[in-house]
C-alpha positions in Angstrom: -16.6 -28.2 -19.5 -19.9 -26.7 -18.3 -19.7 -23.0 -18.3 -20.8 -23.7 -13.9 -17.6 -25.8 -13.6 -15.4 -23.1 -15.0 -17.5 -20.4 -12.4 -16.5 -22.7 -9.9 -13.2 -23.1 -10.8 -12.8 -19.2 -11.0 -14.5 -18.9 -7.4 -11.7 -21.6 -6.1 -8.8 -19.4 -7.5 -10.3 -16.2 -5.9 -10.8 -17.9 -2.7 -7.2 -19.7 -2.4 -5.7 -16.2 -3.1 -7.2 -14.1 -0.9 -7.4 -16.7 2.4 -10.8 -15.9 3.0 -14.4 -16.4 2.1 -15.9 -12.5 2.4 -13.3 -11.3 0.5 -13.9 -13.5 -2.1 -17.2 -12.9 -1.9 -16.9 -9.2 -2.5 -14.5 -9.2 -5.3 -16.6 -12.4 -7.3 -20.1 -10.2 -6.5 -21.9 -13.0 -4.2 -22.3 -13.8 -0.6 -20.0 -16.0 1.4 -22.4 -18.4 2.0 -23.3 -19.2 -1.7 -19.6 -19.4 -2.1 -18.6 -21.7 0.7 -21.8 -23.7 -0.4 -20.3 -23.8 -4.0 -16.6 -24.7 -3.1 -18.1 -27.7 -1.0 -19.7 -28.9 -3.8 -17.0 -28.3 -6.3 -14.9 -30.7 -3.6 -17.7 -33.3 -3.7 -17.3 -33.2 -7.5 -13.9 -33.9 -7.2 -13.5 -35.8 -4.4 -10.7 -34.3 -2.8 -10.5 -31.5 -0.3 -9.4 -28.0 -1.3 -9.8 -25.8 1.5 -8.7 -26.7 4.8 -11.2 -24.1 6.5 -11.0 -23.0 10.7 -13.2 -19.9 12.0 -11.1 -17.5 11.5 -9.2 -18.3 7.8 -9.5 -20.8 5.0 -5.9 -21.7 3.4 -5.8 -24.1 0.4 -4.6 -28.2 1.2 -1.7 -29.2 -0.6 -4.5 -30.5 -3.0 -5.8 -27.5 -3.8 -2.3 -25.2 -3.6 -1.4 -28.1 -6.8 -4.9 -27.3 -8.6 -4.4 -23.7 -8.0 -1.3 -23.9 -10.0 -2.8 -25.7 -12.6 -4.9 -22.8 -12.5 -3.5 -19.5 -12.8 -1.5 -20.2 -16.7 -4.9 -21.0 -18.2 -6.8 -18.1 -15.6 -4.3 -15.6 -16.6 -4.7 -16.2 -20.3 -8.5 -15.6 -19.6 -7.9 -12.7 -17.9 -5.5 -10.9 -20.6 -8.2 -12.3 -23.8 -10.6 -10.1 -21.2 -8.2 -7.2 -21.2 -7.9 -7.3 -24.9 -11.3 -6.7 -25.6 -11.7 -4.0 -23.2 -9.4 -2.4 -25.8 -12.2 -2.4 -28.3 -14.3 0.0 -25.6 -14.9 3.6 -25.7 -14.6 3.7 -22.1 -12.1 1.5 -20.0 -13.9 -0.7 -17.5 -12.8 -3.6 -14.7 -11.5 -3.6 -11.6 -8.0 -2.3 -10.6 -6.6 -3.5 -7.2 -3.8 -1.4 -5.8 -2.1 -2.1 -2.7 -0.4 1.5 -1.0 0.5 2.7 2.4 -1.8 5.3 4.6 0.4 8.4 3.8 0.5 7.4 0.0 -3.3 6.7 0.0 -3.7 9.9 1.7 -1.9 12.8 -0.6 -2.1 10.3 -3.9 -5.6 9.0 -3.9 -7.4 10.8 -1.9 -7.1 13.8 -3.8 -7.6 12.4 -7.2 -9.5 9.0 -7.0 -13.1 10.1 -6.3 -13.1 12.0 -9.3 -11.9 9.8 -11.6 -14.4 7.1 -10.5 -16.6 9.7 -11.7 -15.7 9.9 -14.9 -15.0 6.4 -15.3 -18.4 4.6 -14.0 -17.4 0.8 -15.2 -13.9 1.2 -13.5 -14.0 0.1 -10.1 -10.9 0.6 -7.9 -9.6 -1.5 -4.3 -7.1 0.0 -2.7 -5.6 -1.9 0.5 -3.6 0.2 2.9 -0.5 -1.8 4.0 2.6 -0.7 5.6 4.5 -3.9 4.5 6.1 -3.9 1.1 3.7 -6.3 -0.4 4.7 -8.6 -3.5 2.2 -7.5 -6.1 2.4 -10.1 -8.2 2.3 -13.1 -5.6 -1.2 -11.1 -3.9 -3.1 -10.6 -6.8 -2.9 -6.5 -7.3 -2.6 -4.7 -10.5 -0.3 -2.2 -9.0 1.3 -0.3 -6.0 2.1 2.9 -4.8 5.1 3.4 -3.1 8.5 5.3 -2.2 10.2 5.5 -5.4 13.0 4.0 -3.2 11.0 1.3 -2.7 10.0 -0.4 -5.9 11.4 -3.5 -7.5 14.1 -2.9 -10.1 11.5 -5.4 -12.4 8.8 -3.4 -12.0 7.4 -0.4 -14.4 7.3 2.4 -12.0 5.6 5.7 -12.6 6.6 9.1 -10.8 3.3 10.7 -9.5 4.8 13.5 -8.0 8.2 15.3 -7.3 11.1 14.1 -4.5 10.5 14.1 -0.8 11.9 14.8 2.6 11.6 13.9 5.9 12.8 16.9 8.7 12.8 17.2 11.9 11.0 19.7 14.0 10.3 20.9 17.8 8.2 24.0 18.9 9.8 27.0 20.0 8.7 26.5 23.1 10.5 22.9 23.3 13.7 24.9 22.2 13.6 27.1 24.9 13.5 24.6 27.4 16.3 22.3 25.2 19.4 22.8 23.1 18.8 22.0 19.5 20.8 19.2 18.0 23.4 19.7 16.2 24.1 15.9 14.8 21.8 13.2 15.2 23.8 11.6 17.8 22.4 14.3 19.9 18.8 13.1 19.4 19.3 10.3 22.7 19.3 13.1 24.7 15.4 14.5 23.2 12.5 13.9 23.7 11.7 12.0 20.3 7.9 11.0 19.0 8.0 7.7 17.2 6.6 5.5 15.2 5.6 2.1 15.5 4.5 0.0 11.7 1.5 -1.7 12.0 3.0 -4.8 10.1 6.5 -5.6 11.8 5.6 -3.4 15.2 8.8 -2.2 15.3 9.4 1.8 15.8 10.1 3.1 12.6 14.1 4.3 12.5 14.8 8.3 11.6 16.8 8.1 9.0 19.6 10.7 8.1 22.3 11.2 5.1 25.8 13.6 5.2 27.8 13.7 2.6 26.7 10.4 1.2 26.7 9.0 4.6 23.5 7.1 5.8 22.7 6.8 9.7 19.7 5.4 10.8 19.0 6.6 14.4 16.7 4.7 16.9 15.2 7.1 19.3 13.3 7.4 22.9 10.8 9.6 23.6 7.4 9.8 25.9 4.7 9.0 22.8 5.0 5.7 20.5 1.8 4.9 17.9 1.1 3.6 15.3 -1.0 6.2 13.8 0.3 10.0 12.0 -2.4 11.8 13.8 -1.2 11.2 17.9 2.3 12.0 17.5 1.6 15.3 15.2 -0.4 16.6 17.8 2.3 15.9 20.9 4.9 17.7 18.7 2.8 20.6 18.0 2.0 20.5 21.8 6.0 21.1 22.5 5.7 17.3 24.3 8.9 16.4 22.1 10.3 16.2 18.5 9.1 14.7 15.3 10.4 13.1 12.1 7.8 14.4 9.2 7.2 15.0 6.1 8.4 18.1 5.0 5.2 18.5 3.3 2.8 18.4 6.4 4.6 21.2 8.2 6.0 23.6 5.6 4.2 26.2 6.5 4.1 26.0 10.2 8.0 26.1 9.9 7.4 29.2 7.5 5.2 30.7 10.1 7.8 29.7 13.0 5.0 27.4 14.4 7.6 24.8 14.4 11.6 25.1 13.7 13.7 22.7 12.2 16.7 21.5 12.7 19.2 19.2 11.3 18.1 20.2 7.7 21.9 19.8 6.3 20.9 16.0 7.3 17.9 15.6 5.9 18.5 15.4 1.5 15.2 15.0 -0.6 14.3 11.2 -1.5 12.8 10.0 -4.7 8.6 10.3 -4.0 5.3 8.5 -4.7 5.5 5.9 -7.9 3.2 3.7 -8.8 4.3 0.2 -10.3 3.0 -2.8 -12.0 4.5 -6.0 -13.8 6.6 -5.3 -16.7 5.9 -8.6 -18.2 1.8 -7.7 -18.0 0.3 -5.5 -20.3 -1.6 -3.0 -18.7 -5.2 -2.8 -18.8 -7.1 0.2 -19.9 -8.5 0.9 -16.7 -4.9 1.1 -15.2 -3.5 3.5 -17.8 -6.4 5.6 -17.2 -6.0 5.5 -13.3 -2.0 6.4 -13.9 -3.1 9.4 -16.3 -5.5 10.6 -13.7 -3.0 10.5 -11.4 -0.3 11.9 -12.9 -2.0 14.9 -13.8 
């Protein structure tokens, strides 16, 4: 096989995986017009029709979903040769995908990540922010972070930092004006600041746990978004109360900024882990990212 039929081959998997053309493109290092032009002609070489292609996607024809699973064994074996070799480098080098949510991305990476890419110039990281507990495997990434709650019982997860919690707070202000609660049955008579996840679009449930009794508690309240920032803001401003991470308000509660209540219902939850395939062998720009960190 001519080493330009194996390229094109390669472009055809990247393509049918990601469901579109400029991300292609950016991960294979070439514009989406070369690569459109080179999938058509890889179809005239075949004569058969990969990619069923509108203007806003590209999704592979049943023709091309069989050749893509012809694909990945032999792919997949190139990919891990690859790997191996990287082992015989001084300094790790390839490309790690990780998929996360915003809050993860936020107090993992964000923190850590731009110096590590420092000191690893021939790593390069992606990192796509999604609230939906995305299958790893089935998408193409090298690894996730999540809730340690949240990870596959297959997976090799590991701990990046220690256990949560989620509490609820008001401003003393709000208190004045109402009674705390004492249960969270008595949230449906607050003012409560939700949530909505950008994936499913529903409002994300506040979650509570009493002597190893789980309630989840669907509230009302005058703000709903879909972003961390807006309903922070209206809590601080007394408009109502908020589920958060006891992390983002510790010291406003020390400083009696904000009070919490309900803290006998709120235990501490396993935190951030990051996870890959246990059946893959990790490549040495992942174990370096997981040191990094980890530290």
């Amino acid at each position: 096989m001519e080493r330009s039929q194996l390229n094109d081959l390669m472009a055809f998997a990247t393509v049918a995986r990601e469901r579109s053309f400029t991300r292609a493109a950016a991960i294979l290092g070439m514009s989406p017009s070369a690569l459109s032009h080179a999938m058509r002609g890889l179809e005239e070489r075949l004569g058969v029709r990969l990619l069923a292609r509108t203007t806003r996607s590209v999704a592979p024809t049943e023709a091309g979903e069989r050749l893509l699973q012809s694909l990945n064994p032999a792919l997949s074996e190139i990919e891990g040769g690859l790997e191996a070799m990287a082992e015989w480098r001084d300094n790790p080098s390839g490309t790690v995908r990780i998929t996360t949510f915003a809050y993860a991305a936020r107090m993992v990476l964000l923190p850590k990540l731009p110096a590590f890419l420092q000191a690893h110039p021939d790593v390069r990281v992606e990192v796509n922010i999604d609230d939906g507990l995305t299958d790893i495997v089935a998408s193409g990434f090298d690894a996730g972070i999540r809730l340690g709650e949240s990870v596959a019982k297959d997976m090799i997860a590991v701990k990046l930092g220690p256990d949560l919690r989620t509490v609820v707070v008001g401003t003393p202000d709000y208190f004045r004006r109402f009674p705390p609660p004492e249960t969270p049955y008595d949230l449906d008579r607050h003012a409560c600041i939700g949530y909505r996840l950008t994936t499913s679009g529903g409002l994300l449930p506040w979650e509570f746990e009493k002597d190893g009794k789980g309630i989840r508690i669907h509230t009302n309240g005058p703000l709903v978004a879909n972003d961390s920032d807006l309903p922070a803001a209206a809590v601080r401003a007394g408009a109502g109360l908020g589920y958060v991470m006891e992390h983002d308000v510790a010291e406003e509660i020390a400083s009696g900024t904000l009070v919490q209540v309900l803290a006998d219902w709120c235990p501490a939850f396993p935190g951030f882990h990051l996870y890959h395939p246990s059946r893959r062998q990790s490549p040495p720009a992942l174990r370096a990212l997981i040191a990094a960190l980890k530290a």
